[in-house]
C-alpha angles and dihedrals in degrees: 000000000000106000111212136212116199113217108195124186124186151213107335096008082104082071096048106144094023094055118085111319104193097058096031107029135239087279108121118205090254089066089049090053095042089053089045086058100044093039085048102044086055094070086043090260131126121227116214108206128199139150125202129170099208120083094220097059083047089052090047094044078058095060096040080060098061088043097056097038103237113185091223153006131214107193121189094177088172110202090002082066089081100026111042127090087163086066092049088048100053090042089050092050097051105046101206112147110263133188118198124228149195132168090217135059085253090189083063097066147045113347098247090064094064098083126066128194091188095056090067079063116041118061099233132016123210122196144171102020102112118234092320087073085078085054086050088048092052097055102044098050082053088061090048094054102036106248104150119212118255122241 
């Protein structure tokens, strides 16, 4: 059985590498899919990646999750992350081990970026790091579930 990590990213993640590149780097959301596979693939586990800028797909690919029993899920849901309730609920109902990213040190910005409703969530949160903190995700939600990294 294939164990599958869910990899969601929100609302602007689609412009990754064309919006602005000196806050959020020249990494376009291809690379950060292309380093969540291979990340994945080294603790014998399989990223499914996907973006959608509506809250409601998010919330579904949530479900979808559950249903079909992924071991864990990164979110990056980008502006939702401070706004949306919906997004902690359905991480919440469906238990399934999350770990919160951003690409930026968002407490180093506005101050409406300060608060996250997905880190009360999510396990662990991880910003700041560029695109190398789903790397960094990956790997330690492979550590809280068990999967041990392949030689």
């Amino acid at each position: 059985m294939v164990r599958t990590v869910y990899v969601l990213n929100g609302p602007n993640l689609n412009l990754l590498g064309t919006r602005e590149p000196e806050t959020y780097g020249h990494a376009r959301l291809v690379d950060v899919e292309r380093l969540c596979s291979e990340t994945a693939a080294h603790y014998g586990l399989e990223a499914d990646c996907r973006q959608s800028n509506s809250e409601g797909e998010l919330i579904d690919f949530i479900h979808e999750a559950q249903v079909k029993q992924a071991v864990g899920i990164v979110l990056n849901a980008g502006g939702y992350s401070h706004t949306s309730i919906a997004l902690h609920d359905a991480l919440t109902a469906v238990k399934i081990p999350t770990v919160e990213v951003h690409v930026t040190n968002i407490y180093a910005r506005e101050d409406f970026r300060h608060h996250s409703f997905i880190a009360k969530a999510a396990f662990a949160t991880l910003c700041g790091f560029g695109i190398d903190g789903y790397r960094l995700a990956i790997s330690g939600l492979a550590a809280k579930i068990g999967a041990a990294a392949k030689a």
